[in-house]
C-alpha positions in Angstrom: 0.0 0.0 0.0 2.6 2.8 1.0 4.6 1.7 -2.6 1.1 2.3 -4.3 0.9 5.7 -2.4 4.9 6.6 -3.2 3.9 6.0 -6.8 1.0 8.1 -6.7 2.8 10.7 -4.6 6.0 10.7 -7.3 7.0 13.4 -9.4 6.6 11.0 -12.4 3.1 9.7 -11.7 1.7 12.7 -13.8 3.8 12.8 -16.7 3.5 8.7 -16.9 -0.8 8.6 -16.9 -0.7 12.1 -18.8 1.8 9.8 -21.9 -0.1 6.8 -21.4 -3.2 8.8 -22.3 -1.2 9.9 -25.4 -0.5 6.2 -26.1 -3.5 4.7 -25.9 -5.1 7.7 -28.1 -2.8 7.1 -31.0 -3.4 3.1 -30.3 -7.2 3.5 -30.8 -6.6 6.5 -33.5 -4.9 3.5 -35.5 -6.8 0.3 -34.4 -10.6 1.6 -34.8 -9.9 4.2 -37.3 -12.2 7.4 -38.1 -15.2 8.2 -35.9 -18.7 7.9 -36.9 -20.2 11.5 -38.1 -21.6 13.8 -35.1 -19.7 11.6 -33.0 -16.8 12.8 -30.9 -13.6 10.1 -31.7 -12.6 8.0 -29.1 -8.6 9.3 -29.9 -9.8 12.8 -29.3 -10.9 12.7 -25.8 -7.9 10.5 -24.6 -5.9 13.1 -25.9 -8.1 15.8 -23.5 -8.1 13.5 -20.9 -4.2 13.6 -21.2 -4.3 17.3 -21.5 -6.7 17.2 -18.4 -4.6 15.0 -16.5 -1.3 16.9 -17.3 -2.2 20.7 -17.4 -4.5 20.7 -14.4 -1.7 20.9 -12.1 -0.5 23.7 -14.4 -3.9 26.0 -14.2 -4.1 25.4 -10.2 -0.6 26.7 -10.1 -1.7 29.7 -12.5 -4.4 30.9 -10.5 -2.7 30.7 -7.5 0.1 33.4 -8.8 -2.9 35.3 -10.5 -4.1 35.5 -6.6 -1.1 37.0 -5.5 -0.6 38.7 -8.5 1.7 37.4 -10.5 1.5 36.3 -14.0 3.7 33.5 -14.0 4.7 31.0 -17.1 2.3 28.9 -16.2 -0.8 30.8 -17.0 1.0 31.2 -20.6 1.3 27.2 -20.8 -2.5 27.0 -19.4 -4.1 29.5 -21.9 -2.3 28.0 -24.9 -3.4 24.7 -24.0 -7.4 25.4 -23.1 -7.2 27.6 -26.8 -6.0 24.5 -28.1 -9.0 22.3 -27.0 -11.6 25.2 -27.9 -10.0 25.4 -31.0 -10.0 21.5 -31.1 -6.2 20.8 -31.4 -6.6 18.0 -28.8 -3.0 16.6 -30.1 -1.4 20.0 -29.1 -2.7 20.3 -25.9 -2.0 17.2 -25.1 1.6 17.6 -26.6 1.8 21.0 -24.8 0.9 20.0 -21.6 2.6 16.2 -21.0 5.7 18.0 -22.1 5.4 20.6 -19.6 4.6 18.3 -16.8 7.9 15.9 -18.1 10.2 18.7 -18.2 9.3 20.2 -14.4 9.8 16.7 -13.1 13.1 16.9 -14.7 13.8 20.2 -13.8 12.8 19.2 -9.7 15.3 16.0 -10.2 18.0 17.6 -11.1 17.4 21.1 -9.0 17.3 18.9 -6.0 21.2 17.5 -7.5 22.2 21.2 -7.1 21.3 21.4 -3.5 23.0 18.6 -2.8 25.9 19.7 -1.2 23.4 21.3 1.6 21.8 17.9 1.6 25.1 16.5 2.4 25.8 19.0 5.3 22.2 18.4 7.3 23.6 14.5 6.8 27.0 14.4 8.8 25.0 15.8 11.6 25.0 12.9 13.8 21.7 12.3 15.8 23.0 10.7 18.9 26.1 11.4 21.4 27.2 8.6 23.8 28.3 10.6 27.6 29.8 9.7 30.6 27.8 10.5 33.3 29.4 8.9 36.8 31.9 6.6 34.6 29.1 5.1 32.6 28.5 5.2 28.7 25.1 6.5 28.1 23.9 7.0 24.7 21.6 10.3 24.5 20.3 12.5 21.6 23.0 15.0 20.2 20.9 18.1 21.3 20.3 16.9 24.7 24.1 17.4 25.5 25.0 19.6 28.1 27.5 22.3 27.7 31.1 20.8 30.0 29.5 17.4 29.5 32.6 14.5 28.5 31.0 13.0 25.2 33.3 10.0 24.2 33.7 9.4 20.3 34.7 5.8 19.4 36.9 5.0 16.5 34.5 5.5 13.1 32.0 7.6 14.6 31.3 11.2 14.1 31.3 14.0 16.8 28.4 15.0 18.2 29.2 18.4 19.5 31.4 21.3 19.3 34.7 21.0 22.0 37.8 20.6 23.2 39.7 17.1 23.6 40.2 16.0 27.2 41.2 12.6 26.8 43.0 10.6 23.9 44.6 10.9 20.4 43.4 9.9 17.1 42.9 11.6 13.2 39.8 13.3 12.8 38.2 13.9 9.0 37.4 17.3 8.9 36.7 17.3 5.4 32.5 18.3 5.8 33.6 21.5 7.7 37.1 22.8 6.4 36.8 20.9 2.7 40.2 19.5 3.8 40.4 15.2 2.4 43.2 14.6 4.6 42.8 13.6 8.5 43.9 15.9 10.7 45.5 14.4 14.1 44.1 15.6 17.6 45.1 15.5 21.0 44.6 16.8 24.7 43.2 20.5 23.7 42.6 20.4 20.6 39.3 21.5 19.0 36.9 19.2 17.4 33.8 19.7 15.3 30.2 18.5 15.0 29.7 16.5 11.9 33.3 15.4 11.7 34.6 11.4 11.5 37.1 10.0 14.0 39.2 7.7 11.4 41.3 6.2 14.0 42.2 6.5 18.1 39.5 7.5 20.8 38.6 10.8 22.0 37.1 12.4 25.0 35.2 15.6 24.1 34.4 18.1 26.4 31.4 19.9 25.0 31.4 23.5 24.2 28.8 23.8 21.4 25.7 21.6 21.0 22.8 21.4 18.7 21.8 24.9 16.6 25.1 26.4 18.6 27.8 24.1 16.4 30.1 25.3 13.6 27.8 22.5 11.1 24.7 24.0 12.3 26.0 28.0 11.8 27.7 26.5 8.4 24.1 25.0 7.8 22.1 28.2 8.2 24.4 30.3 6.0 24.5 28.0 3.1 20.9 27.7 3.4 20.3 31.9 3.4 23.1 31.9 0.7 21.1 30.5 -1.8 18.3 32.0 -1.3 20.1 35.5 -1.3 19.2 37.1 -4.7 22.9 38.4 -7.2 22.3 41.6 -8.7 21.8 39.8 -12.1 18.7 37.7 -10.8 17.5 40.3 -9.1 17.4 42.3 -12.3 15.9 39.3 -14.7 13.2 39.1 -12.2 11.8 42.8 -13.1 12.5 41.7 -16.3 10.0 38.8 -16.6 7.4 40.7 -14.4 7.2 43.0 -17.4 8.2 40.1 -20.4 5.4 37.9 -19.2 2.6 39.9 -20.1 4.1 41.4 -23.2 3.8 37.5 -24.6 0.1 37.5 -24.2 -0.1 41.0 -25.4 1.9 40.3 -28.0 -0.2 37.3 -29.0 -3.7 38.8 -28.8 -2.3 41.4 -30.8 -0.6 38.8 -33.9 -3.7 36.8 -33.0 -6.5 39.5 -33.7 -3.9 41.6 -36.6 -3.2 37.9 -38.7 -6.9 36.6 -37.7 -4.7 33.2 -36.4 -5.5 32.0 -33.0 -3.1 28.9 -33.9 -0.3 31.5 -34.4 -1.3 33.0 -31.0 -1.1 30.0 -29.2 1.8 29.1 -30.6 3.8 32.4 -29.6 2.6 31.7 -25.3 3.8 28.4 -25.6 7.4 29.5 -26.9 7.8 32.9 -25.2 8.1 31.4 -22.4 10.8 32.4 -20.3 11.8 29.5 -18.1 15.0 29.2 -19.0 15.7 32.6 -18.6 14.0 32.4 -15.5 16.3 29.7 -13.8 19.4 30.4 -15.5 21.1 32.5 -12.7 19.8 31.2 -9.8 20.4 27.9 -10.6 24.4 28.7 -11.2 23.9 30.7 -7.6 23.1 27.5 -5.6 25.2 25.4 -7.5 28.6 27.4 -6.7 27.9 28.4 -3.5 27.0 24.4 -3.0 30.4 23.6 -4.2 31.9 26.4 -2.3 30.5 24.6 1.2 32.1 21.5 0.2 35.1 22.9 -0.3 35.3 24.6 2.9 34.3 28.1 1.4 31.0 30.2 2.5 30.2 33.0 0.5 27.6 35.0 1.6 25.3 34.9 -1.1 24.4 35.7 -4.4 25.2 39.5 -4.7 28.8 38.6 -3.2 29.5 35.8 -5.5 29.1 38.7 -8.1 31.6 41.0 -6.3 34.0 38.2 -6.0 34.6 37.4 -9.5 35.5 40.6 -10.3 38.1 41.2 -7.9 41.0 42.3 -9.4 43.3 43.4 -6.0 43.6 41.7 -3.1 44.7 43.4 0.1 46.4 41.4 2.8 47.5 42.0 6.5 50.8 41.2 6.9 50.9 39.2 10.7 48.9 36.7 11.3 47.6 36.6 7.5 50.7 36.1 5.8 52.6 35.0 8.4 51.9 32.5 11.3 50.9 35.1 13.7 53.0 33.3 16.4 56.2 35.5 16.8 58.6 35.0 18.7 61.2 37.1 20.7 64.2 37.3 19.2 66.5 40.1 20.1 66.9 42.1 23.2 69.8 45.5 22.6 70.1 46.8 25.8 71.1 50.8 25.2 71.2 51.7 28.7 74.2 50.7 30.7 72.4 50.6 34.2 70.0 48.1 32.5 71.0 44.5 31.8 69.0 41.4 29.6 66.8 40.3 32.7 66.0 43.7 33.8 64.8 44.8 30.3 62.6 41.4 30.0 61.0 41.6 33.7 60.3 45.4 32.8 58.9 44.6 29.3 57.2 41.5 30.8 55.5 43.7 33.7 54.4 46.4 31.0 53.2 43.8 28.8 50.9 42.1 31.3 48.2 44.0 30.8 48.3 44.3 26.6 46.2 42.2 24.3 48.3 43.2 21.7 49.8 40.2 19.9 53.6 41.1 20.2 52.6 41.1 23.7 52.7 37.4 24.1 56.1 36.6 23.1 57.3 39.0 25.5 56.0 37.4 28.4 56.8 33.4 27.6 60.4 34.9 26.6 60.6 36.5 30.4 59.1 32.9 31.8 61.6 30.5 29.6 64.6 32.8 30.9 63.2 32.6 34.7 63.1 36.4 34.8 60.1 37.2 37.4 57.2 39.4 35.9 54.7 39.1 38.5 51.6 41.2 38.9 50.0 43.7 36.7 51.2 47.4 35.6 49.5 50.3 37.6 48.4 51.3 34.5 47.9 50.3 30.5 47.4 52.9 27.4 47.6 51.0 23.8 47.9 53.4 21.4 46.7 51.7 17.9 49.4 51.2 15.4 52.2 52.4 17.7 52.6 50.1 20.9 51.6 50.5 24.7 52.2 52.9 27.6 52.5 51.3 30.8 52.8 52.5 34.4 55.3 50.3 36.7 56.1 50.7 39.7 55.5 54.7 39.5 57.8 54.7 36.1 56.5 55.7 32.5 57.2 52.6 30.3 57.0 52.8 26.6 56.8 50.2 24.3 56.3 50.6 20.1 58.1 52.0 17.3 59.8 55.3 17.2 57.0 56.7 16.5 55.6 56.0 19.9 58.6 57.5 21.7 58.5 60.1 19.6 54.9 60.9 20.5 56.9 60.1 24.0 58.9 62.9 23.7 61.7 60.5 23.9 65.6 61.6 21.8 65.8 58.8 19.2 69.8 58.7 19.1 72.1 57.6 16.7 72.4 54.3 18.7 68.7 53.7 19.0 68.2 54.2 14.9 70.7 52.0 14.3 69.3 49.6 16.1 66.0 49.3 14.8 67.3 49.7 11.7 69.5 46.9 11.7 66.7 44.6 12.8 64.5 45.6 10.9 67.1 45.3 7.9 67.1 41.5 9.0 63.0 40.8 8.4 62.3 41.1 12.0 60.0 43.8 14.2 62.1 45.6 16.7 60.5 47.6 19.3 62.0 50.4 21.3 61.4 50.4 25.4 61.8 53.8 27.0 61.8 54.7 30.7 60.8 57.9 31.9 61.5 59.4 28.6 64.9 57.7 28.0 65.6 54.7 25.5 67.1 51.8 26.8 66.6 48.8 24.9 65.2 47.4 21.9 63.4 44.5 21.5 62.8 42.1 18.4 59.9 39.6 17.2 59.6 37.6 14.1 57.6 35.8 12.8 57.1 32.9 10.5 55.7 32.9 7.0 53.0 30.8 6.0 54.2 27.9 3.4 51.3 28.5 1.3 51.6 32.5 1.0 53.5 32.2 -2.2 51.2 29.8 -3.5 48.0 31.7 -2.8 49.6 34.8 -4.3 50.8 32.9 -7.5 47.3 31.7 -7.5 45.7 34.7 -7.5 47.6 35.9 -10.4 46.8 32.7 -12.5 42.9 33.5 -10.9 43.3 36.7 -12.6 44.0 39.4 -9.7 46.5 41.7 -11.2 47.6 43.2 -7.7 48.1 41.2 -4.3 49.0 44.7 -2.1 50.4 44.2 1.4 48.7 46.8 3.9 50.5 46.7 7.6 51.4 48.3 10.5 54.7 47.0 10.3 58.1 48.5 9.6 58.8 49.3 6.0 61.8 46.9 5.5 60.3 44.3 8.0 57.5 44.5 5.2 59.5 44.1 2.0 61.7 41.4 3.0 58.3 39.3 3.9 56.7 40.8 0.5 60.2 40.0 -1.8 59.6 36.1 -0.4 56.0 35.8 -0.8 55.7 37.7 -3.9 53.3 40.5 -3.3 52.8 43.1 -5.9 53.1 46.5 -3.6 53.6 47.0 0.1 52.3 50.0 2.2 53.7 49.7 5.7 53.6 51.2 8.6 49.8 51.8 8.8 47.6 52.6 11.3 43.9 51.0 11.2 42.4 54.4 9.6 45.5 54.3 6.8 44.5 50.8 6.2 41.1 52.0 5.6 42.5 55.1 3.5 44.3 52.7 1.4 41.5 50.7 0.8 39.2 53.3 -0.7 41.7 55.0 -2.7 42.2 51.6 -4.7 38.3 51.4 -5.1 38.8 55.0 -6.6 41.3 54.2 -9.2 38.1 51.7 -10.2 40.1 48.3 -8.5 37.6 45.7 -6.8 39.0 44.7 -3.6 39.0 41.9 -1.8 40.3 42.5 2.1 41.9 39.3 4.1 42.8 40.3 7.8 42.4 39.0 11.1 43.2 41.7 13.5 41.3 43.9 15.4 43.0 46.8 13.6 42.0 45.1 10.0 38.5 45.8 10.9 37.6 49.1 9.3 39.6 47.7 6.0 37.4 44.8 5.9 34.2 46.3 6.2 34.9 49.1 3.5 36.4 46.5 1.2 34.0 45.4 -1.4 34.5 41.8 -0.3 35.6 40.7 3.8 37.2 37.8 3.8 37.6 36.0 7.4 40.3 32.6 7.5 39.8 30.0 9.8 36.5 30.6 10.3 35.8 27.3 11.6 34.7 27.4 15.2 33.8 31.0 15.1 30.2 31.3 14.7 30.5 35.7 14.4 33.0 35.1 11.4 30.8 32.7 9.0 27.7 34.6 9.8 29.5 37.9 8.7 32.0 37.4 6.7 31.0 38.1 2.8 33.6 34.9 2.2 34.7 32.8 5.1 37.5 30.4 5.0 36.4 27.7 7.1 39.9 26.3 6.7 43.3 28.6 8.4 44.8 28.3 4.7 45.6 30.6 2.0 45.1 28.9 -1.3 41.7 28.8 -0.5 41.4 32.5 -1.6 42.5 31.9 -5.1 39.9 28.9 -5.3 37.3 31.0 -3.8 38.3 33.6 -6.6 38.2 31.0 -9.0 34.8 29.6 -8.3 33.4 33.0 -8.5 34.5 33.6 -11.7 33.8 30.4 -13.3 29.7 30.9 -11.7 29.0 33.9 -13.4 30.9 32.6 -16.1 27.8 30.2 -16.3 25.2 32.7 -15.2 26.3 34.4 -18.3 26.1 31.1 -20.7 22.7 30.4 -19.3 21.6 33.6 -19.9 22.6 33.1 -23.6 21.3 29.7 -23.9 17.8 31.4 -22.9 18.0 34.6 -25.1 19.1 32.3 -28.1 16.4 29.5 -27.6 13.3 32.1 -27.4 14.7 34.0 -30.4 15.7 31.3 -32.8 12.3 29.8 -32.0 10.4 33.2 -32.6 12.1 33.2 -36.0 11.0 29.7 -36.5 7.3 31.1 -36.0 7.5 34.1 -38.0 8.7 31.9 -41.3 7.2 28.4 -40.3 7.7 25.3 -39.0 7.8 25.4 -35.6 4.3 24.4 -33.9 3.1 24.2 -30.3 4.5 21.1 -29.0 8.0 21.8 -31.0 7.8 25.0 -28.8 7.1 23.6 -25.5 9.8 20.3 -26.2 12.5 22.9 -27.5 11.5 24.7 -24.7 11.8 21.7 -21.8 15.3 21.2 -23.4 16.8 24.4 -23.0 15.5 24.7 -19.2 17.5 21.4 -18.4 20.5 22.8 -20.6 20.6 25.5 -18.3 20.3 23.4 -15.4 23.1 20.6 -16.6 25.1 23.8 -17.5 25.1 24.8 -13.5 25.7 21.4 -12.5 29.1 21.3 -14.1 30.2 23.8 -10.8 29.1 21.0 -8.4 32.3 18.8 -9.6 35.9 19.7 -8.3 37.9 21.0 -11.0 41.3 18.9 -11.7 43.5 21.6 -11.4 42.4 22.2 -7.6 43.0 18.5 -7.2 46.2 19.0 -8.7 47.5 21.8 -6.6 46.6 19.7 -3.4 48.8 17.0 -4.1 51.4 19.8 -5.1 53.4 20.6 -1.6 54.0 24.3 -1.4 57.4 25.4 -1.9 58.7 26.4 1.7 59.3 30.3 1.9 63.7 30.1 2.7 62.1 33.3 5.2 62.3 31.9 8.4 63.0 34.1 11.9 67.1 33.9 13.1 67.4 31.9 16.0 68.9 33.9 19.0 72.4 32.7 18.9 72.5 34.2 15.0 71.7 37.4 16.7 73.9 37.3 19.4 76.7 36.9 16.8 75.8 40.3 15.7 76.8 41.8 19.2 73.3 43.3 19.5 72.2 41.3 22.2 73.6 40.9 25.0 74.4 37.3 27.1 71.5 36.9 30.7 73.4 37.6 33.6 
C-alpha cells in the first residue's frame, strides 16, 4: 500500500498517466480508425483526458500566482493549452501539456542535485552522542548534551558536538567542515567539530557547542540563506519577466487579432516562455555556492559571488595573515648601561601584562623561559593603535612601540637607537624600542614565521586573474619588504595605522580596483568592512565570522582565496552562458514562428530542453575542478624566510648574554 501511495505521490506519476493517455489515443486512432459523423472520436478525448490529466496541475498553479498577482509561465502554458481544446487541437494540448509536466519533473530532479551539497551538510549531523555520566557510557540525543559534559567518540564515529579534547589521540576527517580530504591528528586540547569522523584513536570531548550552537549548524544556516540570497543579475531578470510575461500575451492577442490566427497566438505563449531565462542564474547561484560549502568556502550569497569574481586586487594584512601570527622574541639591545637582559625582560614583561596586543605574548613566555620574574599587573595600560603600549610600573612611565611612539613620548631617538631598529628591521624582524621615563634603553625584536602556502596563494591569485596582491600593515617598511620579496606581493604600504589601512583601501576602489580585504586583527577591521568583499580565514569554530564574513574560510589556509576567486569567476561565467542559452532558444524559435515550422509542441519540447541545458550547465560547478586536485597534491614550496634563531643574533653583538 505505501509503494502504491509513493507511486502516486511521485514526481513522475503525472507525466507517466498524462503519456499513457497519449499512447493509448494514438493506439485506438490506428486500431478503430475514423469516428462515426456527429460523434466525438474516441482518440480525441484520450488526448483531452491527457491534456486534463497533465495541465490541471499547471492552471491550479496559474491561479494561485494570478491571486497574489503574478502572472507567471504557467498561465501562458494554461491558456495556450485550453485555446487549443476550444479550438479543437486536442493533439497539441495534449503535446503542450505532457511535455510541460515531463520537463518540471526533470527540472525538480536535477534542481534537487544542485542542492546537494546542503543535503550533504544536514547528513554528517549525527543524531545521537554517547556521555559519561558517573563513569558510565550512556547514549543520548545530540541536542540533549550539556555544555562541559565529556562525550566520548569511538573509533569510526562522528562527533556530536562542538569541544575541546580532554582525553586521547586519534585523526579526525574534517573534510564536511574545512573541505580539507586529509585527516587531521588531535590530541589533549585540541578543538573538534560537530559533523566530523574520528578515522582512528579515541577521543574524549568536552562539550562547548551543541545542537543549533555548532560550527555545522552555523555552516548549515548560511548556506541555506546563501542560496536563497538574490545576485544583482537575478535580481534584475526578475523585473524583467514581471514585465516580459505579459508582453507575450499582449503580443499574442495582438498577432492573434492583426493575422486573424488563433493557432499562431497560441503558438507564440507556448514559446515565449521564459523558463530558461527564469532559472538560468539562480540555478548557477546555488550550484557554486553548493560547491563552495564542500570545499570549505562560505560565500555570503548571491550578490557577493558577483563581487567576488570581479576582484582584481587583493589586500592582505601582513601578521597573522601572511605569516603564522606566532612571533617570537628574538633580540633584546640593551642601550642603557644601568639596564642588563633580565632587567629589560621583567620590565617589558611587567608592562606587557596588561596588553592584548599580539607582540605582547612573546614577551612574556620569553621573560618565563629565561626565569626572569614578571609578576603582577602594571598600575596602568594605554595601547595606542598602530604604535605600541604605555604602561605605568612601579611609578615609572614605560614605553613600548616604534619610534614613532617615543616620539609621541617625547623620547631623543639617538644615533644608537636608529641603528638599532634599523638593523633589525634590515634583517625581516620587528624591533620595538622600550623607553623609561622618557629615556631609551633597549630594543626588542619579534619575528615571525611565513606561511608555506603565501607564495602559493599569491601565485594563485595571479593565475585566478588578480592583477595586484597589495600588502597593507602596520609593520616597519623593511620588516614589510623582505616578507613581500619572499612571498611575492605586488606592492607594500607599511607602517599603517587601522584608519591608513582604511584610507588605502578606498583609494584603490577609486582608481576603479575591486578589492578583496583578508585580515584577522582587530586593527583590520575598518579595512574589511569598506572593502568590497571581507574575507575572514579560519572561520571554523567562530560562529560571528561565518555569519559575517562576505567569504569565510572555514579552513586557516591561504590557497583557498585563489579557489574562492576561481569559483566566483567560473559561476558567473555560467550565469552568463545560461543567460545566452535562454535569449538564443526564445529568439531562434520566434524566428521559427515568423517563417514556419515550428508548432506548439516543438515549442514547449524545445523549450523543456533548454530549461535542463541551463540546469546541466550549472551542474558542471558542483564537480571539483582537476586543477584544484592538482595543486593539493602539489606541496608548497617552503618560503627560505624563516625568523634567526637567537644565537645568530647574538653573533651580531646586539644582544647581550643573561646575567
Amino acid at each position: 500500500m505505501s509503494a502504491v501511495r509513493r507511486l502516486i505521490r511521485s514526481r513522475w506519476s503525472i507525466p507517466a498517466a498524462a503519456g499513457a493517455l497519449i499512447l493509448a489515443s494514438f493506439a485506438v486512432s490506428g486500431l478503430v480508425g475514423p469516428a462515426p459523423a456527429g460523434a466525438l472520436p474516441w482518440a480525441d478525448v484520450l488526448m483531452i483526458a491527457a491534456a486534463m490529466v497533465a495541465g490541471t496541475p499547471i492552471v491550479v498553479s496559474a491561479v494561485r500566482a494570478l491571486r497574489a498577482k503574478v502572472i507567471g509561465i504557467d498561465l501562458l502554458v494554461s491558456v495556450a493549452a485550453i485555446g487549443a481544446v476550444v479550438i479543437g487541437n486536442h493533439w497539441e494540448a495534449a503535446a503542450v501539456t505532457f511535455l510541460f509536466a515531463i520537463g518540471h519533473a526533470l527540472e525538480a530532479a536535477t534542481l534537487n542535485k544542485t542542492r546537494s551539497a546542503l543535503a550533504e551538510l544536514v547528513a554528517v549531523a549525527p543524531d545521537t552522542a554517547i556521555v559519561l555520566r558517573d563513569g558510565s557510557q550512556h547514549e543520548v540525543p545530540a541536542a540533549s548534551v550539556a555544555i562541559g559534559e565529556t562525550v566520548l567518540v569511538k573509533n569510526g564515529a562522528k562527533v556530536p558536538v562542538d569541544g575541546v579534547v580532554e582525553h586521547g589521540a586519534g585523526a579526525v576527517d574534517e573534510a564536511s567542515i574545512t573541505g580539507e580530504s586529509l585527516p587531521v591528528e588531535k590530541a589533549d586540547g585540541d578543538q573538534v567539530f560537530a559533523g566530523t569522523m574520528v578515522t582512528a584513536g579515541v577521543l574524549q570531548v568536552r562539550a562547548t557547542g551543541v545542537g543549533a550552537d555548532t560550527t555545522l549548524a552555523h555552516i548549515i544556516h548560511r548556506v541555506e540563506e546563501a542560496q536563497d540570497a538574490k545576485a544583482k543579475t537575478q535580481a534584475f531578470m526578475d523585473r524583467f519577466s514581471a514585465w516580459y510575461t505579459p508582453g507575450i500575451i499582449l503580443l499574442a492577442l495582438a498577432l492573434g487579432l492583426i493575422m486573424q490566427d488563433v493557432v499562431l497566438a497560441l503558438t507564440l505563449l507556448v514559446i515565449g516562455c521564459p523558463g530558461a531565462l527564469v532559472i538560468s542564474i539562480p540555478v548557477a547561484i546555488v550550484a557554486g555556492i553548493g560547491r563552495g560549502a564542500k570545499d570549505g568556502i562560505l560565500i555570503k550569497g548571491g550578490e557577493y559571488l558577483e563581487t567576488a569574481a570581479k576582484i582584481d586586487v587583493v589586500a592582505v594584512d601582513k601578521t597573522g595573515t601572511l605569516t603564522e601570527g606566532t612571533p617570537q622574541l628574538t633580540d633584546v639591545v640593551v642601550l642603557d648601561d644601568t639596564y642588563d637582559r633580565r632587567r629589560v625582560l621583567a620590565l617589558a614583561a611587567r608592562a606587557e601584562a596588561g596588553s592584548e596586543h599580539p607582540l605582547a605574548r612573546p614577551v612574556l613566555e620569553a621573560a618565563a623561559r629565561e626565569g626572569v620574574p614578571a609578576a603582577g599587573l602594571p598600575e596602568h595600560t594605554e595601547p595606542v593603535p598602530g604604535k605600541g603600549i604605555v604602561a605605568t610600573v612601579d611609578g615609572r612611565r614605560v614605553a613600548i612601540g616604534n619610534l614613532a611612539l617615543l616620539q609621541a613620548e617625547n623620547v631623543e631617538v639617538d644615533e644608537r637607537l636608529a641603528t638599532a631598529v634599523d638593523r633589525l628591521a634590515a634583517a625581516g624582524r620587528t624591533p620595538m624600542a622600550v623607553s623609561v621615563d622618557g629615556r631609551p634603553v633597549a630594543v626588542l625584536a619579534m619575528a615571525d614565521r611565513i606561511r608555506p602556502e603565501a607564495a602559493t596563494m599569491v601565485a594563485g591569485l595571479h593565475r585566478a586573474g588578480v592583477r595586484r596582491v597589495v600588502m597593507l600593515t602596520g609593520d616597519a617598511a623593511r620588516v614589510a619588504a623582505a616578507v613581500a620579496a619572499e612571498v611575492g606581493v605586488d606592492e607594500v604600504q607599511a607602517g599603517l595605522l587601522p584608519e591608513q589601512k582604511l584610507a588605502a583601501v578606498r583609494a584603490l576602489q577609486a582608481a576603479g580596483h575591486v578589492v578583496a580585504m583578508v585580515g584577522d586583527g582587530v586593527n583590520d577591521a575598518p579595512a574589511l568592512a569598506v572593502a568590497d568583499i571581507g574575507v575572514a580565514m579560519g572561520a571554523a569554530g567562530t560562529g560571528v565570522a561565518i555569519e559575517t564574513a562576505d567569504v569565510a574560510l572555514m579552513q586557516d589556509d591561504l590557497r583557498k582565496l585563489p579557489q574562492a576567486v576561481s569559483l566566483a569567476r567560473r559561476t558567473v561565467g555560467v550565469m552568463r552562458q545560461n543567460v545566452a542559452v535562454a535569449m538564443i532558444t526564445v529568439a531562434a524559435l520566434l524566428a521559427g514562428v515568423v517563417f514556419g515550422g515550428v508548432t506548439m509542441a516543438i515549442g514547449m519540447l524545445v523549450h523543456e530542453l533548454s530549461v535542463l541545458a541551463v540546469i546541466a550547465n550549472a551542474m558542471r560547478l558542483l564537480r571539483r575542478r582537476a586543477a584544484v586536485e592538482r595543486a593539493k597534491r602539489v606541496e608548497s614550496p617552503r618560503p627560505v624566510h624563516t625568523p634567526l634563531s637567537p644565537s645568530s643574533v647574538e653573533a651580531t653583538t646586539l644582544s647581550k648574554e643573561p646575567s
